[in-house]
C-alpha positions in Angstrom: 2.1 -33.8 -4.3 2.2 -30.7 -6.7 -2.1 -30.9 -7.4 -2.1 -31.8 -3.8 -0.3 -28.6 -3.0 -1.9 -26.1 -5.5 -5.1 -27.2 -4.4 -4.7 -26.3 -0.6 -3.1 -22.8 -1.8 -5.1 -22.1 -4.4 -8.0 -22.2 -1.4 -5.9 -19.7 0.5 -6.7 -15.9 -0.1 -4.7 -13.1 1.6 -6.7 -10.2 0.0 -10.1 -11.7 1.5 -8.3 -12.3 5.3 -6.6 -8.8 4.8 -9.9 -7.0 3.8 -11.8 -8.6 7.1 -8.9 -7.8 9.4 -8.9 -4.5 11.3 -4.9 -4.3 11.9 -3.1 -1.4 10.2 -1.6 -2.7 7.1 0.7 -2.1 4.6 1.1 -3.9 0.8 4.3 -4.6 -0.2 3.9 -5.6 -4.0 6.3 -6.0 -6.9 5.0 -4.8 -10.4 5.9 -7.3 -12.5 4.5 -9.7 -10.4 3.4 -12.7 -12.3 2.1 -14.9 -9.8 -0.4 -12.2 -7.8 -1.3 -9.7 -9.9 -0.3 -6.4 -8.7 -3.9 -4.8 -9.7 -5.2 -7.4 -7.2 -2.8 -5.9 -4.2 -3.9 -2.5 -4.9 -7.7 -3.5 -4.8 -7.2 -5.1 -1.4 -5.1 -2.4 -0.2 -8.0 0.4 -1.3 -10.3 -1.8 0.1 -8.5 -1.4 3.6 -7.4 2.2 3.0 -3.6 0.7 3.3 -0.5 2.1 2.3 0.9 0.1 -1.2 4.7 0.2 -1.3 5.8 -1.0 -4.9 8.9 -2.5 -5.6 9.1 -1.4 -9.4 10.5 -4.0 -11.4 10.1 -7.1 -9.0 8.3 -10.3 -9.2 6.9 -12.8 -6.9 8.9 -13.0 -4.2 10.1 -9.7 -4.5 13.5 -10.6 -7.3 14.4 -9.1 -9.9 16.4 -8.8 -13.1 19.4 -8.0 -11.3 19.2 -10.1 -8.3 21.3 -12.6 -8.0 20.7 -16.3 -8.0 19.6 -17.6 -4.7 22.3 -19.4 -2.9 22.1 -23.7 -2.7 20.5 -25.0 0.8 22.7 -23.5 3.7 24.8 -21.4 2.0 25.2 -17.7 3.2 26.6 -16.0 0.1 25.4 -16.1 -3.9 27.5 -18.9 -5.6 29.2 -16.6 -8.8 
């Protein structure tokens, strides 16, 4: 299921789709991004003359050092 997974994402490119696309944009990237790199968002984003919002300090998926752990399935608040 994982290879099965990675390969059908790994086939999927958001820069390339954003670059072809002619609908205003804006990047929203975290700089310690270690999944996407962040030199990648702001290539597409110059590509497209788009605005980059960085979240300094986030990863993929925009957490960081001080957020907190994501709740369990269903739950509304962290779990301390």
């Amino acid at each position: 299921m994982d290879r099965v997974l990675y390969g059908e994402l790994s086939q999927y490119d958001p820069g390339t789709r954003l670059e072809r696309s002619s609908v205003p944009a804006l990047v929203v990237h975290g700089d310690e991004d270690d999944i996407v790199p962040y030199e990648d968002a702001r290539r597409v984003a110059a590509s497209r003359r788009a605005e980059v919002h960085t979240i300094e300090g986030a990863g993929h998926g925009f957490r960081t050092r001080d957020t907190p752990p994501c709740p369990p399935d269903g739950a509304r608040e962290p779990v301390d």
